[in-house]
N, C-alpha and C positions, 0 to 999 in steps of 0.2 A: 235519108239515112235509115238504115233499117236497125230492127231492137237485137243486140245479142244474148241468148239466153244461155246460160254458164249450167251446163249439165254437171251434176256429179263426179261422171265420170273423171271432164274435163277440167275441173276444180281441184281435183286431188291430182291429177298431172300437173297443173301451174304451177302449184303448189309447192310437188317436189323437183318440178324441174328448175325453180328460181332458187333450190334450196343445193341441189346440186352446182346450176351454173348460174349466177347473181349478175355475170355481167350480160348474159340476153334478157333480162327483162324488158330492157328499152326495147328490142328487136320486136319482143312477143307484142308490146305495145303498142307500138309502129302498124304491126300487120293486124293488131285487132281495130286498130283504128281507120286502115286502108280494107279492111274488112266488112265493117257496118257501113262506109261513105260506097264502095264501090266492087264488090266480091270476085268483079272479075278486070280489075287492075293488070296491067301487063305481069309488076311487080309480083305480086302474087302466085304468079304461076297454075290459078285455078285448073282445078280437072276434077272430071266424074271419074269415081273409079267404079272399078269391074268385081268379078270374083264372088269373095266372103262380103265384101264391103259395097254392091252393086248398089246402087242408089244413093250414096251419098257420094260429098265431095271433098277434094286437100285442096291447101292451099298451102305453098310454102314459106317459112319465115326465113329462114337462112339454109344452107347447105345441105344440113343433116336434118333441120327441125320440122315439123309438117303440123297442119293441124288440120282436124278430122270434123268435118260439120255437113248441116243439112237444112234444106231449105223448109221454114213451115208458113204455110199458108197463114194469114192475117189479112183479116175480114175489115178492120179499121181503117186500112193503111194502104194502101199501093203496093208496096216492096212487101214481100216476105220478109217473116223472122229470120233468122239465122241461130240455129240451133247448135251450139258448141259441144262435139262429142267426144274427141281426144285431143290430146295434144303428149308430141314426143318426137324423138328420131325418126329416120325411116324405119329401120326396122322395130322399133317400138308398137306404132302404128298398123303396119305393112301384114 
């Protein structure tokens, strides 16, 4: 199981996105938890993206929802961290 680290960024997205939509919480939950066990789950739909965002990765929660993270190297442990960097729509994200 690898450690999730809750960046700023991505904390004040959770934040207002549970605040806007209260019934994806369980979803957001779901996929943080399918998240630290296994990053690249079918479910998930993991992908490296391109572009402004080259180097890191999405993984999708539901339809519209994405969430924006990156692998960091740990020295303790097997598995990389997983660095939490956005979270939101596509085009929120995108």
């Amino acid at each position: 199981m690898r450690n999730l680290i809750w960046g700023a960024t991505f904390l004040r997205a959770y934040k207002r996105t549970i605040k806007k939509r209260p019934a994806q919480k369980k979803d957001i939950e779901k996929a943080l938890r399918l998240l630290a066990d296994d990053p690249f789950t079918p479910q998930l739909e993991t992908h490296k993206l391109k572009g402004k965002l080259a180097g890191t990765w999405a993984c999708r929660i539901s339809y519209d929802l994405r969430i924006i993270f990156d692998f960091i190297k740990n020295d303790k442990q097997k598995d990389d961290d997983i660095l939490l960097i956005e979270l939101g729509t596509h085009d929120e994200v995108y």
